[in-house]
MARBA-3410 file (N, C-alpha, C, O; in Angstrom, 1 decimal):
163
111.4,79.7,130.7,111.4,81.1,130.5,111.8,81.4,129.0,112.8,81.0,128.4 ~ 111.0,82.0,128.8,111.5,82.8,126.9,112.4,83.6,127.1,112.6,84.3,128.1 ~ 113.3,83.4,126.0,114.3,84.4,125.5,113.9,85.7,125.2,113.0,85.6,124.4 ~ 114.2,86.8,125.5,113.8,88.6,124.7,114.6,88.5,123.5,114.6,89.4,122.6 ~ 115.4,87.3,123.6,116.2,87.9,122.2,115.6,88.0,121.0,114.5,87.4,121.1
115.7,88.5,119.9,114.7,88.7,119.0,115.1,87.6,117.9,116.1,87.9,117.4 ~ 114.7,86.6,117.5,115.1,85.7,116.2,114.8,86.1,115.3,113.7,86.6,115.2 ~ 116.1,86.1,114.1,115.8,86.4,113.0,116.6,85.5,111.9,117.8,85.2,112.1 ~ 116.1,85.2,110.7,116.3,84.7,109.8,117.1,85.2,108.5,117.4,84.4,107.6 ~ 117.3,86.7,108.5,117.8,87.4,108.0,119.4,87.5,108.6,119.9,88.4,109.2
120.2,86.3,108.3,121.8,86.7,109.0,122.3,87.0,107.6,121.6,86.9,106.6 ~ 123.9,87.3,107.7,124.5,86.9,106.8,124.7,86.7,105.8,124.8,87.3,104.8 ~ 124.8,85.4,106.2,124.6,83.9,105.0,123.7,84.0,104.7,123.6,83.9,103.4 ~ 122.6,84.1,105.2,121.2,83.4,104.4,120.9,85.0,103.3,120.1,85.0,102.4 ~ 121.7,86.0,103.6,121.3,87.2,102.7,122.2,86.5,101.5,121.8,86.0,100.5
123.5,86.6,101.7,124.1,86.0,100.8,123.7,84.6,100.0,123.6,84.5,98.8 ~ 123.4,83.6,100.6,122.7,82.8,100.0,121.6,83.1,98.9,121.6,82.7,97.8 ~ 120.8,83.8,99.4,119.5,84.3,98.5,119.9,85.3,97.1,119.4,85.2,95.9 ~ 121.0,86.4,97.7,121.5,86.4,96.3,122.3,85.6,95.4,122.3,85.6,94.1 ~ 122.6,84.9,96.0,123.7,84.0,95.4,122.6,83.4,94.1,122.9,83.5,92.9
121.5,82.7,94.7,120.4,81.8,94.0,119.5,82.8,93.0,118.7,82.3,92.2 ~ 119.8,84.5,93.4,119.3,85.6,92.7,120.0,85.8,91.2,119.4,86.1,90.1 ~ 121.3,85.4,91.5,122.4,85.4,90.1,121.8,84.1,89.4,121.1,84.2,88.5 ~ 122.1,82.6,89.8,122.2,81.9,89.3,120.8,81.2,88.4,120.7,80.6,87.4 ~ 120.0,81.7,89.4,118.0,81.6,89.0,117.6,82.6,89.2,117.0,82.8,90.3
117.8,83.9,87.9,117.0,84.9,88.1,115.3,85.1,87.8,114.5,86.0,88.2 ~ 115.3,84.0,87.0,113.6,84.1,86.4,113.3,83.2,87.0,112.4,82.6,86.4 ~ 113.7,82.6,88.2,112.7,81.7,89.5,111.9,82.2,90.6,112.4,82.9,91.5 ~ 110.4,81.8,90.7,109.8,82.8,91.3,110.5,82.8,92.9,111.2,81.9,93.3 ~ 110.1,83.8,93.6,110.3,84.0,94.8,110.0,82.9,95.8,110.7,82.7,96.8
108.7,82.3,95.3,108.2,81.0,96.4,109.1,80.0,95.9,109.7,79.4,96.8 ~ 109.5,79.5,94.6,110.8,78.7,94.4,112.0,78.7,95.1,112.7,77.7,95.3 ~ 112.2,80.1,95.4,113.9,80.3,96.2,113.5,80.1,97.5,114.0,79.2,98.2 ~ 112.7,81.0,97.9,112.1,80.4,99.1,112.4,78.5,99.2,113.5,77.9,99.2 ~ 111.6,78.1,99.3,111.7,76.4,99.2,112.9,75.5,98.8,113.1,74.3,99.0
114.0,76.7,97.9,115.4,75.8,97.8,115.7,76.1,99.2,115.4,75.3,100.1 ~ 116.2,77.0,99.5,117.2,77.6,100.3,116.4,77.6,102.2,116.9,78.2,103.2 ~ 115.0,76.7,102.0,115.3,76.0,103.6,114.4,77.1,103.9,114.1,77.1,105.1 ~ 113.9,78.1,103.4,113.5,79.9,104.2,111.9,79.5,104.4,111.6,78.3,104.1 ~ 111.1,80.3,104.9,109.7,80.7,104.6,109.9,81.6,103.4,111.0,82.0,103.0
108.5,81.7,102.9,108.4,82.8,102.0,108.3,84.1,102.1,108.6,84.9,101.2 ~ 107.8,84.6,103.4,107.8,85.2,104.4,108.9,86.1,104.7,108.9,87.3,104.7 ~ 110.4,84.9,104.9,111.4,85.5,105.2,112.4,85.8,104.1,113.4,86.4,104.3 ~ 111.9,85.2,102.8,112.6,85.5,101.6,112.2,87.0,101.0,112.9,87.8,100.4 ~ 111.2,87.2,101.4,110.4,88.2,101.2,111.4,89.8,101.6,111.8,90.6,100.8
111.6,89.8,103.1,112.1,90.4,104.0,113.4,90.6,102.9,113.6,91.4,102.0 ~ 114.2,89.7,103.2,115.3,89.9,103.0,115.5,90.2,101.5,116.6,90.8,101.2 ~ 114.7,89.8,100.5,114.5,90.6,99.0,114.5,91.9,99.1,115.1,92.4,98.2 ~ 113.7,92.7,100.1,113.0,93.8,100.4,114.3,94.7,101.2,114.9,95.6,100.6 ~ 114.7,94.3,102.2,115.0,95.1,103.2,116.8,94.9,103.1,117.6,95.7,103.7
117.2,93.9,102.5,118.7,93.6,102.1,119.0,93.7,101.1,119.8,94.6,101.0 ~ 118.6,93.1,99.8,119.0,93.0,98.5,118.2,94.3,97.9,118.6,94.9,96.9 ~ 116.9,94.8,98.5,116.5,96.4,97.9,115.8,95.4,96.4,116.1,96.0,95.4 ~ 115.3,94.5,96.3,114.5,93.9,95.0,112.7,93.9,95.9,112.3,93.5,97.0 ~ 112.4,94.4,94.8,110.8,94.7,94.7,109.7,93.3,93.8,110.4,92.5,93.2
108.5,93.3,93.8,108.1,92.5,93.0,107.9,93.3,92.0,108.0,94.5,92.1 ~ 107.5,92.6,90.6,107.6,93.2,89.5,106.7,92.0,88.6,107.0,90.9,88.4 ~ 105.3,92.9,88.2,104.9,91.9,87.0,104.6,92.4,85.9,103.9,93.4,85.7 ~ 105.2,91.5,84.7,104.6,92.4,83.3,103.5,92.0,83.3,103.1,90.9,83.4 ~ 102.7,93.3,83.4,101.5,93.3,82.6,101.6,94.1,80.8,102.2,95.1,80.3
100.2,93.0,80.2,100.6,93.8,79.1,99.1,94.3,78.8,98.1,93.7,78.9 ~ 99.4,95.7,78.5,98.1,96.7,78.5,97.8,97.2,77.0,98.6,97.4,76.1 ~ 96.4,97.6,77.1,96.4,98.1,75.6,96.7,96.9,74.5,97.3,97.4,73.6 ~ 96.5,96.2,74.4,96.7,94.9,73.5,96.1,95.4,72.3,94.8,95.5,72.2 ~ 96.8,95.8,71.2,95.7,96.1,69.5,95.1,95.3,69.1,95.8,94.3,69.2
94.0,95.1,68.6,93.3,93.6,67.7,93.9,94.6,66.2,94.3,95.7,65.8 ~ 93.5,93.0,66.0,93.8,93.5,64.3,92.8,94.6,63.5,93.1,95.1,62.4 ~ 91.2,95.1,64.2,90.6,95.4,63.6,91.0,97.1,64.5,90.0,97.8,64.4 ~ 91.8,97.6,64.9,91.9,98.5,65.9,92.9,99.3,64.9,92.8,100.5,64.7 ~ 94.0,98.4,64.4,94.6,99.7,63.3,94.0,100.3,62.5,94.2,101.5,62.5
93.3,99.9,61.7,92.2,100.5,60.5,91.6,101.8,61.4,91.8,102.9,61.0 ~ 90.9,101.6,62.5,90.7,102.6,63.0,91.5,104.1,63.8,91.1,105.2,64.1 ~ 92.9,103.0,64.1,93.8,104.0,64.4,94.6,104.7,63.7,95.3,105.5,64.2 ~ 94.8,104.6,62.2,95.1,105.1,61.5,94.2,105.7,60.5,94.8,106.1,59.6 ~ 92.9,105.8,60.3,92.0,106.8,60.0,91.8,107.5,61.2,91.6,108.7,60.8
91.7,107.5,62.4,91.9,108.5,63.6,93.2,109.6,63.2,93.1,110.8,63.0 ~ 93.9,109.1,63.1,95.2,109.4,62.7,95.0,110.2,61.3,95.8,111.2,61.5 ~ 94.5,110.4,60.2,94.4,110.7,59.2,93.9,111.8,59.5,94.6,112.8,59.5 ~ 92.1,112.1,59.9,91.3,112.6,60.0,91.9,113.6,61.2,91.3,114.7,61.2 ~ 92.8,113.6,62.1,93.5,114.5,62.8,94.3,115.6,62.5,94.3,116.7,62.9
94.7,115.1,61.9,96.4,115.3,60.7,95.6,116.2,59.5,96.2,117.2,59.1 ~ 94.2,115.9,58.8,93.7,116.6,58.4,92.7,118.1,58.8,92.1,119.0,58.2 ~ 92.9,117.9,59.9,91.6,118.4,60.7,92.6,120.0,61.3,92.3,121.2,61.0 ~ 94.0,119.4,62.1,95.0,120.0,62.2,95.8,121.0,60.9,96.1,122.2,61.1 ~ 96.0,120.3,59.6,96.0,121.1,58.8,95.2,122.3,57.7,95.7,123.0,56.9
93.6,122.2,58.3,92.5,122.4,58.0,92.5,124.0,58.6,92.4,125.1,58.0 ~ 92.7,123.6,60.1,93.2,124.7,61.0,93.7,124.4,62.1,93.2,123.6,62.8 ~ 95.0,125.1,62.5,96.2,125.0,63.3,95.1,125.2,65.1,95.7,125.2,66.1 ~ 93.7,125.5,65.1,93.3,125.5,66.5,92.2,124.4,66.2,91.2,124.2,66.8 ~ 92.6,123.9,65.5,91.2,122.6,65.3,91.2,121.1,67.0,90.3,120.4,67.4
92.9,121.2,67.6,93.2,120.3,68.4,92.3,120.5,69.3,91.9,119.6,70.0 ~ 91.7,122.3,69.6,90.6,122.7,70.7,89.6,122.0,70.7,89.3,121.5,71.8 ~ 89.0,121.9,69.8,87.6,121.0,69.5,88.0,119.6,69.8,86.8,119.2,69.7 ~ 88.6,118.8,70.1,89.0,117.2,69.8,87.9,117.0,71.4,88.1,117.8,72.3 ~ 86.9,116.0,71.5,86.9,115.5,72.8,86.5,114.0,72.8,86.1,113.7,71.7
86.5,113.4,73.4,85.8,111.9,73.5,84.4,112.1,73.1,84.4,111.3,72.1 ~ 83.3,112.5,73.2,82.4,112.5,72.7,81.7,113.5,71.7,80.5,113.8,71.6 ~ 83.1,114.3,70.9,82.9,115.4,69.8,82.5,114.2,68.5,82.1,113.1,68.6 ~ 83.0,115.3,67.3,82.8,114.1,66.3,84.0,113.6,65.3,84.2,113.4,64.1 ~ 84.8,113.6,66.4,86.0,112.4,66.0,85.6,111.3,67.1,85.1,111.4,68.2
85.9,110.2,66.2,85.8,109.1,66.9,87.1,108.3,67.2,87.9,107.8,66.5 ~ 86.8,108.3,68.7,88.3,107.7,69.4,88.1,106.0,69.4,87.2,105.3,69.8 ~ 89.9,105.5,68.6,90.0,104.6,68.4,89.6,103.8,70.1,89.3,104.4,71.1 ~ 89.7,102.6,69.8,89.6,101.6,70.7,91.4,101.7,71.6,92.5,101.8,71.1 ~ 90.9,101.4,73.1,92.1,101.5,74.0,92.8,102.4,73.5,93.8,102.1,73.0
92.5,103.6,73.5,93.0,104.4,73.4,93.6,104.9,75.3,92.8,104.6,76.2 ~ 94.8,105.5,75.5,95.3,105.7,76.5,94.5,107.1,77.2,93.9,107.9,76.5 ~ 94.7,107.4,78.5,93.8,108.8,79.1,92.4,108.8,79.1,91.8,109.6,79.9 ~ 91.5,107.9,78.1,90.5,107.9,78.4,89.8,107.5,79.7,89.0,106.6,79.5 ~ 90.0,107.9,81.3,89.9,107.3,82.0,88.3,107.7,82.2,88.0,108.8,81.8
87.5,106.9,82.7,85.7,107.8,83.2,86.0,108.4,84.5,86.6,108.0,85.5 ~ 85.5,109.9,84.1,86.1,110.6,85.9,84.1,110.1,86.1,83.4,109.3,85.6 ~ 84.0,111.1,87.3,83.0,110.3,88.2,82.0,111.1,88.2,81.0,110.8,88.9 ~ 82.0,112.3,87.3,81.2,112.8,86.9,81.7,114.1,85.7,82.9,114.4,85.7 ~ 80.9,114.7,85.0,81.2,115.7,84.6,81.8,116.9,85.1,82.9,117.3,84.6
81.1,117.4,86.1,82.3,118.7,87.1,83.1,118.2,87.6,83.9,119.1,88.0 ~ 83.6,116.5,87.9,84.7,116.4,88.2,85.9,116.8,86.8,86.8,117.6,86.9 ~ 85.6,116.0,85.7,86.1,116.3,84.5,86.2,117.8,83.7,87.1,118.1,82.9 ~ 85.2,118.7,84.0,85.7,120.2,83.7,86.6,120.6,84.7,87.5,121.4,84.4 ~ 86.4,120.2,86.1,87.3,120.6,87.0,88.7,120.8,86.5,89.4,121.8,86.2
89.0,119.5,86.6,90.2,118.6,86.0,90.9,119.1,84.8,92.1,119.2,84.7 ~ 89.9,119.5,83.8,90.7,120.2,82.7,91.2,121.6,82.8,92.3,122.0,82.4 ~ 90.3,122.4,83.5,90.3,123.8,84.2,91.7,123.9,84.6,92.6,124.4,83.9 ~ 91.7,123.2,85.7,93.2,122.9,86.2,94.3,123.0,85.6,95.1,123.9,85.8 ~ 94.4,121.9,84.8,95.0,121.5,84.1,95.5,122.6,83.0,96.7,122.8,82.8
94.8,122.9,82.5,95.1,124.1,81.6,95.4,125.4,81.9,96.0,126.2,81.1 ~ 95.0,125.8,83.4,95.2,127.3,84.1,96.8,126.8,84.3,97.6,127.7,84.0 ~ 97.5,125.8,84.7,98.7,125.8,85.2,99.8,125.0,83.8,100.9,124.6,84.1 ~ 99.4,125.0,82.8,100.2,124.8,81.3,100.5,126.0,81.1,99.6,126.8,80.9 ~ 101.8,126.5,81.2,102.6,127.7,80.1,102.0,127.5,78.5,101.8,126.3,78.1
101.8,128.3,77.9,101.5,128.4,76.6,102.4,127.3,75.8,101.9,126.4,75.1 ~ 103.7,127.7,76.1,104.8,127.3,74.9,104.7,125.6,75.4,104.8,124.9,74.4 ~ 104.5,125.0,76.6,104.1,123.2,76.6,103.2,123.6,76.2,103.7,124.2,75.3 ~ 101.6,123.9,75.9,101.0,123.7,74.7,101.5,123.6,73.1,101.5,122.9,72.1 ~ 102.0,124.7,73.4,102.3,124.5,71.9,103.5,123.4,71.3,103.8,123.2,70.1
103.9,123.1,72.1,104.8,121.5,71.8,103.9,120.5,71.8,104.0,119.5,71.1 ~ 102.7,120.6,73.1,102.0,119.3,72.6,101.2,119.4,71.3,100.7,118.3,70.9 ~ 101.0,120.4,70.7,100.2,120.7,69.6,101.2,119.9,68.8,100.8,119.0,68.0 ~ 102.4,120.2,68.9,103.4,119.4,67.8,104.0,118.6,67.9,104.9,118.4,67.2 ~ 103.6,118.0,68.8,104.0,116.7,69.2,103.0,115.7,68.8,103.4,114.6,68.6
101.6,116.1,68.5,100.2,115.3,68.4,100.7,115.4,66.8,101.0,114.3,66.2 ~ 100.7,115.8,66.5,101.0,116.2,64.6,102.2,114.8,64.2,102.1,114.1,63.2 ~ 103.4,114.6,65.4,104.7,114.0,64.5,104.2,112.3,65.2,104.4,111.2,64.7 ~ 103.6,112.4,66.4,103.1,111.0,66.8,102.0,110.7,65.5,102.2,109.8,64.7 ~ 101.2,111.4,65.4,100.1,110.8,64.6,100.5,110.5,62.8,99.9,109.9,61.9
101.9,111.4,62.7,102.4,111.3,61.2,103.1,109.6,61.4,103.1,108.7,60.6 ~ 103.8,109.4,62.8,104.4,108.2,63.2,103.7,106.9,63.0,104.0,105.8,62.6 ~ 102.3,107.5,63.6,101.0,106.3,63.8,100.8,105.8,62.3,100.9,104.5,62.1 ~ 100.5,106.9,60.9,100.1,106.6,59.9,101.5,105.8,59.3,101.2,104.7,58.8 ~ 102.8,106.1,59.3,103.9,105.4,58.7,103.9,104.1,59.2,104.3,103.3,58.4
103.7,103.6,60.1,103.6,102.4,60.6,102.1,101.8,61.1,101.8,101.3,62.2 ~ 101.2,102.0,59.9,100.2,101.4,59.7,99.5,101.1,61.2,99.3,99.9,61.5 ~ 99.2,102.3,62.2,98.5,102.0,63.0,99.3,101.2,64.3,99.0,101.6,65.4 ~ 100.0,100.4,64.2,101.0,99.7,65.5,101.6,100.4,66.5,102.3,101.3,66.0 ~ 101.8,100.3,67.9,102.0,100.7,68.8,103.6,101.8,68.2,104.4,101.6,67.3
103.4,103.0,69.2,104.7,103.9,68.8,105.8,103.5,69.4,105.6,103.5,70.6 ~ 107.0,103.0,69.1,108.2,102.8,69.5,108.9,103.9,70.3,109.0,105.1,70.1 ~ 109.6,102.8,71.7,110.2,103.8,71.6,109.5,105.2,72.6,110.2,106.1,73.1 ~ 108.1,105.1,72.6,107.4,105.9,73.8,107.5,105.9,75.1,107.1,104.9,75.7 ~ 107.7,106.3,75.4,107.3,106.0,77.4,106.2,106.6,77.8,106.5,107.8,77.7
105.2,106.5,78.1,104.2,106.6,79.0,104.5,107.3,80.3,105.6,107.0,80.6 ~ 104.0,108.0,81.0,104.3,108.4,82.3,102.7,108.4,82.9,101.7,108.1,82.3 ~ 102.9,108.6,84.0,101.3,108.9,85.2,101.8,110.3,85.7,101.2,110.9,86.5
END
């Protein structure tokens, strides 16, 4: 006859153990600690998750510049900065297929899935912006892109990105 008891591999010790090997081999992957400490991977998993509260995590690295990508992001940069001082509503006109030309990996350019999905989207977007966040991002595009030209095109320090 089977036991109802429920087995589990999660006691204790074995949580404690897993941190323990978490301090001592932090840049060891998960299936490594797993395999010291006697576990499935399975069950290292769990107890990463549901005891110690650690998540998986991988750098990815996105947007990579080639070398031929500054020249163009800093004449983007130029041609904006001039375009903007030309006239203070010139940022209205900017689109991906107007006649600035957008650097390479440029961030937001995502393909929506059609056109009315994309006027939608801006529609939106713009009916629920208070004036005065526009007008910060108006000046915000001005001191990023004066940023972009002082440092010859290379990624902005120091930015965070959001979704």
């Amino acid at each position: 006859m089977k036991s109802l008891r429920k087995k589990t591999i999660r006691t204790p010790e074995n949580v404690a153990a897993v941190r323990a090997a978490l301090i001592n081999s932090h840049k060891r992957s998960a299936r490594k600690h797993a395999l010291s400490l006697n576990l499935s991977s399975k069950s290292l998993r769990r107890i990463l998750h549901s005891d110690i509260n650690y998540h998986p995590y991988k750098v990815q690295v996105i947007q990579e510049l080639k070398p031929a990508d500054l020249y163009s992001r800093t004449t983007f940069r130029r041609e904006t900065l001039t375009r903007m001082d030309e006239n203070e509503n010139s940022i209205q006109n900017v689109s991906k297929n107007g006649d600035i030309h957008w650097p390479p990996r440029s961030r937001g350019l995502s393909k929506p899935r059609n056109i009315d999905e994309l006027k939608t989207k801006i529609k939106e977007e713009l009916a629920s912006t208070p004036l005065e966040v526009i007008r910060r991002v108006v000046k915000n595009i001005r001191s990023r892109a004066e940023e972009c030209l002082r440092i010859d095109g290379h990624h902005l320090e120091n930015i965070i990105f959001r979704k």
